[in-house]
C-alpha positions as CSV (number, residue, x, y, z in Angstrom):
1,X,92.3,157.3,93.0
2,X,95.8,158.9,94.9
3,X,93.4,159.4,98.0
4,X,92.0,155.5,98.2
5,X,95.7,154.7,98.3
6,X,97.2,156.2,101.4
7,X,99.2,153.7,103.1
8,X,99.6,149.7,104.2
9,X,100.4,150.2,108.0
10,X,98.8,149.2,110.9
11,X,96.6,151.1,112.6
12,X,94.7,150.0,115.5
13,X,92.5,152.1,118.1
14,X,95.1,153.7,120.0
15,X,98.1,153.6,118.5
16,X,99.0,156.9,116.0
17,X,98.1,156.5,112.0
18,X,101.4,155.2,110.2
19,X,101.3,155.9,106.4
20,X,103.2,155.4,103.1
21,X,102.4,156.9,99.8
22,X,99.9,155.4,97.3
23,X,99.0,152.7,100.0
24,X,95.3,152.6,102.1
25,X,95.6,152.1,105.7
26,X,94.3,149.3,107.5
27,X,91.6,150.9,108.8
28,X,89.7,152.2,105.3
29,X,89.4,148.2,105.3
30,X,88.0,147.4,107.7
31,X,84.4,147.0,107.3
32,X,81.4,147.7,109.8
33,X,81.0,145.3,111.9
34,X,77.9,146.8,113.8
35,X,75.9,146.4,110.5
36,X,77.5,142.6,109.7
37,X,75.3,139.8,110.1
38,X,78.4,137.9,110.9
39,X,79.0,137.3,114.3
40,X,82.4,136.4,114.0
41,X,83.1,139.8,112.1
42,X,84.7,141.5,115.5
43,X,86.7,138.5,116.4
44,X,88.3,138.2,112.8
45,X,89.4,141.8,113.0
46,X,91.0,141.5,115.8
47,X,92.7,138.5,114.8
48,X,93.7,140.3,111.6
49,X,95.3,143.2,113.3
50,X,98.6,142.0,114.4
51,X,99.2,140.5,110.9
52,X,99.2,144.2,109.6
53,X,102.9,144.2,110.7
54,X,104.0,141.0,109.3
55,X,102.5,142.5,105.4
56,X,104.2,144.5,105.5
57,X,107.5,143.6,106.3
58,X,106.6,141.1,103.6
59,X,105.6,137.9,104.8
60,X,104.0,136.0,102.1
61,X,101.7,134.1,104.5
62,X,100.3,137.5,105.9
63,X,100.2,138.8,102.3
64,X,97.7,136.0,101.5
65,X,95.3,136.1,104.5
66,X,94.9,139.8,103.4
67,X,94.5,138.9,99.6
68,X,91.7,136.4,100.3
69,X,90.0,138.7,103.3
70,X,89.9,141.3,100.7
71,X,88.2,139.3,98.5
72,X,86.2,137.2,100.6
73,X,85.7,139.6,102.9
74,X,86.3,137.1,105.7
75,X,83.4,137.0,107.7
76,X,82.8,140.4,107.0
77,X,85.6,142.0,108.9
78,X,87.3,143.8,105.6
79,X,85.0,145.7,102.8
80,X,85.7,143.7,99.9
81,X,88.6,145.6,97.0
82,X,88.8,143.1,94.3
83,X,91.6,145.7,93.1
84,X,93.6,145.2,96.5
85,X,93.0,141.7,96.6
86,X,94.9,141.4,93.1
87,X,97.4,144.0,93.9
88,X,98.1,142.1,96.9
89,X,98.2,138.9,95.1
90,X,101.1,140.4,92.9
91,X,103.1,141.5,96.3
92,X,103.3,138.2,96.9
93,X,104.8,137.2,93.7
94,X,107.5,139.7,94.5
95,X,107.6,138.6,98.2
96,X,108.3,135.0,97.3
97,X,110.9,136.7,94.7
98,X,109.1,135.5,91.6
99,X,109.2,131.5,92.3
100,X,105.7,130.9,93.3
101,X,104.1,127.8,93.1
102,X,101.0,126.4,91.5
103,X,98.5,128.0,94.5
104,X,99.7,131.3,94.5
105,X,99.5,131.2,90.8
106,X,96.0,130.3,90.2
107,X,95.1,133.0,94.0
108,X,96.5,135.4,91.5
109,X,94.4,134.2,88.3
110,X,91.1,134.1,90.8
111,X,92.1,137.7,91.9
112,X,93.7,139.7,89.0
113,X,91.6,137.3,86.2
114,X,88.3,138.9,86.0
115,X,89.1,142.5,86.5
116,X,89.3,144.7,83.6
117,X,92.2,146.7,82.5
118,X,91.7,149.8,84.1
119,X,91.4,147.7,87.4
120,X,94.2,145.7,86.4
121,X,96.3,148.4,85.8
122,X,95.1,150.2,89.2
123,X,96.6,147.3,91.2
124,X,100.1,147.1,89.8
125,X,100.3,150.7,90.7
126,X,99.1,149.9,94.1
127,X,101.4,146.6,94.3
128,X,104.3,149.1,93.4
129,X,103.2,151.2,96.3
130,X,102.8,148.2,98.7
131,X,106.3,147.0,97.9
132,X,108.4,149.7,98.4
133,X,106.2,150.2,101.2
134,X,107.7,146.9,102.5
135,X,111.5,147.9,101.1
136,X,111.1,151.1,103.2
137,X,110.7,149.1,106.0
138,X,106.9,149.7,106.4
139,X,107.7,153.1,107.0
C-alpha cells in the first residue's frame, strides 16, 4: 500500500517529479484521457493542474475540488480513489482547523461513510501523510 502513497505534489509534463512520503503524485491520478468518452476530460486536467499547488499548501477550496474529482472522477480526468477522496475529505477538516461546517461535514460522510474499515483506516494514514505534507511546506 506504501508504494500507492508516494507523494501530493504537482507534477506536470515538464517540470521534475516532487514527492513526499506516503503521498501519490498527481500524476498516478490522473486518468486516460485517450480512452475517456468524455470530451471535456483534457480540458478538466489541465484546469486541475495549477490547483495541485494550492492542496497542498492547504487551501481548503483546492482540497475539495480534488475530494470530489476523486470521487466523481470529474469528467473523467482523475481515476476514481474512494480512499483518497475520504482521506482528502479529512485534510480538510484539519485545513479548516476542525470548525467545518454542515457541507463539509456531510462531503466527508458521502466520502469516508461507505468505505469499510480497512479503507477507512487506509485514508487516515494517507490524510496524515497529506498533512504533514502540507506542514512541510509541500515539500
Amino acid at each position: 500500500m506504501r508504494a500507492l502513497l508516494l507523494a501530493f505534489l504537482l507534477v506536470v509534463s515538464g517540470l521534475p517529479t516532487l514527492a513526499a512520503d506516503g503521498v501519490p503524485v498527481y500524476a498516478d491520478l490522473l486518468a486516460d484521457c485517450a480512452k475517456s468518452p468524455d470530451p471535456a476530460c483534457a480540458g478538466q486536467q489541465a484546469a486541475l493542474a495549477p490547483q495541485w499547488p494550492k492542496a497542498l499548501s492547504g487551501s481548503p477550496l483546492a482540497l475539495r475540488n480534488f475530494a470530489f474529482c476523486l470521487a466523481d472522477g470529474c469528467y473523467g480526468a482523475l481515476k476514481v480513489d474512494p480512499v483518497k477522496a475520504c482521506a482528502l475529505r479529512i485534510v480538510v477538516a484539519v485545513a479548516m482547523g476542525g470548525d467545518i461546517g454542515a457541507e463539509d461535514r456531510d462531503n466527508f460522510d458521502q466520502a469516508c461513510g461507505p468505505l469499510g474499515p480497512e479503507d477507512q483506516d487506509s485514508a487516515k494514514i494517507l490524510a496524515r501523510e497529506v498533512v504533514r505534507a502540507i506542514r512541510r511546506g509541500g515539500s
